[in-house]
N, C-alpha and C positions, 0 to 999 in steps of 0.2 A: 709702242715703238716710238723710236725720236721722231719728229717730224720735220726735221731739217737733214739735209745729208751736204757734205765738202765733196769737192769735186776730189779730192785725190778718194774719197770711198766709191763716188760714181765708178771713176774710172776703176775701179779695183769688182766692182760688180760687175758693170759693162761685160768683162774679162771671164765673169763666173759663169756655172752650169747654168744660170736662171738667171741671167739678167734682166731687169724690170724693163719693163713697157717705158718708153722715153718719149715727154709730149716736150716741145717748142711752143710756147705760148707768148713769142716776144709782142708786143703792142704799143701803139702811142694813138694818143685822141686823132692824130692827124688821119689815119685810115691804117689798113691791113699791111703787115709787116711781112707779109710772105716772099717777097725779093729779096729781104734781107736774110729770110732763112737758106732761100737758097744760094745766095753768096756764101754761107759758111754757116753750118747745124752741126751739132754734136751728133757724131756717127750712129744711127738708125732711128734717131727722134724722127717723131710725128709734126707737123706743123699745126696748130692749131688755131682758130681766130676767135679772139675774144666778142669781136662784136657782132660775130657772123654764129659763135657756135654756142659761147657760153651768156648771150643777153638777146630778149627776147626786144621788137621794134620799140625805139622810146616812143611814152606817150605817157597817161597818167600816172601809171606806176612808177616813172622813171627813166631815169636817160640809160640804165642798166639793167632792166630786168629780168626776172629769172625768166628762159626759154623754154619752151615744151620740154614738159621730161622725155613723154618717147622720142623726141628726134636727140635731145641730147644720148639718150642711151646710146641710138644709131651713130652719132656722132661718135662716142667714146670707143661702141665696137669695130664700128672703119677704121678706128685707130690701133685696135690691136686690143684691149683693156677688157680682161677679166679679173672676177670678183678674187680670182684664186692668184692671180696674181702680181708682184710689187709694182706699181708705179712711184716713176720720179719725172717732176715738172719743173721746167725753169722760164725764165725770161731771159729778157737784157742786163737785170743786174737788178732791179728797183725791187724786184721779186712781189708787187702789188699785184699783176696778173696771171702769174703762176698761182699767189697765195690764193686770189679765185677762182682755179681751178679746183687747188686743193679741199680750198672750202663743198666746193660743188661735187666732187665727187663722196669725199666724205659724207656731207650730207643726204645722198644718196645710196651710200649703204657699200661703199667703199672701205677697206680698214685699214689698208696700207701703201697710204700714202705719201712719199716726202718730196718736200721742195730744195732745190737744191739752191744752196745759201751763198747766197752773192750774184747768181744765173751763169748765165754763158763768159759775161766778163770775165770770171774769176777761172773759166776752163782752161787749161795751158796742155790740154790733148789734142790728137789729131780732127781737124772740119771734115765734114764731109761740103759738097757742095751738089746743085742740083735738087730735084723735086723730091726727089727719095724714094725710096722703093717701099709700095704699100706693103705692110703687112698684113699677116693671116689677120682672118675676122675675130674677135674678141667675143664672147661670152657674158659680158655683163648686164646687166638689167636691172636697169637704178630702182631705187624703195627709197622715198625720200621720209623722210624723218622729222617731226614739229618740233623737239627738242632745241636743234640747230640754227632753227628760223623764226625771225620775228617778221609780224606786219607792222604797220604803220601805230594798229591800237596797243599793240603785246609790247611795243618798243614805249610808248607814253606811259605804259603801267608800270615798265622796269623803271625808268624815269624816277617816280615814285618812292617804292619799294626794294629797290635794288640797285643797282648800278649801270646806268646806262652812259660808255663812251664815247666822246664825237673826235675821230679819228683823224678830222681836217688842218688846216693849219690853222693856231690859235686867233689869227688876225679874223678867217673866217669864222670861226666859233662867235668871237666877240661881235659879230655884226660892222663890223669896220668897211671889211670888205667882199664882195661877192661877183667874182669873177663870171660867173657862168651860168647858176642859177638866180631868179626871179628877184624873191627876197632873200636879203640878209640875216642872220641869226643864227639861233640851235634851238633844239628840242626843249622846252621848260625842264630841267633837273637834269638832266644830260653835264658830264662832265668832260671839261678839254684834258685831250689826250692824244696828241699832235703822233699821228705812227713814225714820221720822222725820227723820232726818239729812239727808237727803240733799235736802231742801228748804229755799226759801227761808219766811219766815214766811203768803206770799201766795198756802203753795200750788206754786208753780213750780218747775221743778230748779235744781238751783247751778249753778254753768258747770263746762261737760262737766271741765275742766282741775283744777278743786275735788274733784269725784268720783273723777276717776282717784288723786287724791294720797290721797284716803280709803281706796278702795278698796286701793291699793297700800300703805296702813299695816296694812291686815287680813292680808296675805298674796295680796292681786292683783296677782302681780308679771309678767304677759306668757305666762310658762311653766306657771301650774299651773289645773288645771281648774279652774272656779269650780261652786258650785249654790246656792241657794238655800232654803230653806223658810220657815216662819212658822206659824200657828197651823190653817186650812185653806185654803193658796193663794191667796191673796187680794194681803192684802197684801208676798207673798212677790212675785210678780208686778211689782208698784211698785218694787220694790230687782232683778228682774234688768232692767226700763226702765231706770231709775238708772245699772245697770252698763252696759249698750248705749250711753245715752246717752256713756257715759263712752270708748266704744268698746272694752268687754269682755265679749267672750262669755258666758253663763252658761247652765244647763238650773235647771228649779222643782222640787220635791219637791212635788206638787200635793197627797197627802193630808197634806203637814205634821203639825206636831204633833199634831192631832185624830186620828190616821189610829197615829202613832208608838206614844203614849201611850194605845191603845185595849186594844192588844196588851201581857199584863203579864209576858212573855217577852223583850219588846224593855229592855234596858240605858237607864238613866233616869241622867245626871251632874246634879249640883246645884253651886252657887255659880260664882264669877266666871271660873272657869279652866275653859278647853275640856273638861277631861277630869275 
């Protein structure tokens, strides 16, 4: 199935016999975004918090990490979310926090998922406003899957042998600058691939056909494994959507560089060349 939906198809499901489960996931580094959901949320979304529900307390793994699976299952079933059926996730518009959701529930054993492309910026339907009305209990019970996910060692061997992306902005790639994390750099063999890219200016993906010819100047040529990172999973998440949409597989380095460059045993490359 696609993995992006326009809000005029939301709205047109919404309307249907089976309208998908609807999560709110807007967020910013600054803290929880839940006020602003209930000033105005797409009518029956969930609210969800990214650093409450979908990243476990930073500390060696990362300023993102993945959270208990069984509380996240509990999480997704408070929210309504079974396996049998559609969910759709959006944000503010940046669609990096949705896309990890997306990522998380798929990799848990989710099938049909989409995010909705552009997020709530781009919804021109009716808000609802206030806390919202819980819905019934969900059915799901996440099975997460190795396919999907790299650690720290599986991410330095794709390096290697396959193709591993650094999702950040290229200035941080190159070791210039480092805003937030420790040290400077990327992964040795890791390739810049700024997710910025891969949208249009309003928010929304390029066409899938755009992506693929991107992706396929980085080294996504059909044959070689792809993965992702970025600084803590976040918006590493956004670029392997990206690649999906584009119809390429990829797994995320979810501790990303917060997680890489914690540990001062781990191999640090600086400047414009992978290595």
């Amino acid at each position: 199935m696609n993995v992006i939906i326009s809000a005029t198809e939301l709205a047109s499901d919404l309307e249907g016999e089976n309208p998908p489960v609807l999560l709110d996931v807007r967020w910013q580094h600054q803290g929880s975004m839940r006020s602003a959901y209930e000033e105005g949320h797409i009518p029956s979304a969930v609210f969800v918090d990214l650093d409450a529900d979908l990243a476990g307390p930073p500390g060696p793994g990362g300023r993102h990490p993945l959270p208990d699976v069984d509380r996240f299952g509990a999480v997704m079933r408070a929210a309504g979310v079974s396996a049998d059926r559609d969910v759709v996730v959006y944000d503010g518009g940046q669609n990096w926090a949705a896309a990890r959701l997306w990522w998380m529930l798929r990799w848990t054993g989710h099938t049909s998922v989409r995010v909705l492309d552009g997020g709530i910026a781009l919804w021109t339907g009716p808000l609802e406003q206030g806390a919202g009305k819980a819905p019934a209990e969900g059915s799901f019970e996440p099975a997460p899957n190795s396919t999907d996910h790299l650690d720290a060692d599986s991410a330095a061997a794709l390096a290697r042998s396959g193709l591993l992306l650094d999702a950040r902005a290229a200035e941080r790639y190159r070791g210039e600058v480092e805003p937030i994390d420790k040290v400077a750099g990327h992964i040795p063999g890791a390739v810049s691939a700024p997710t910025t890219e891969n949208v249009e200016a309003d928010g929304r993906f390029k066409p899938a056909a755009e992506l693929a010819d991107r992706f396929r100047s980085l080294g996504a040529d059909g044959g070689t494994e792809v993965g992702v990172y970025c600084g803590s999973g976040v918006s590493g998440a956004h670029e392997v959507l990206a690649l999906a949409v584009a119809g390429i597989p990829a797994a995320l380095y979810v501790g990303s560089w917060s997680e890489w460059s914690a540990d001062g045993s781990r191999p640090v490359a600086t400047g414009a060349d992978p290595r």
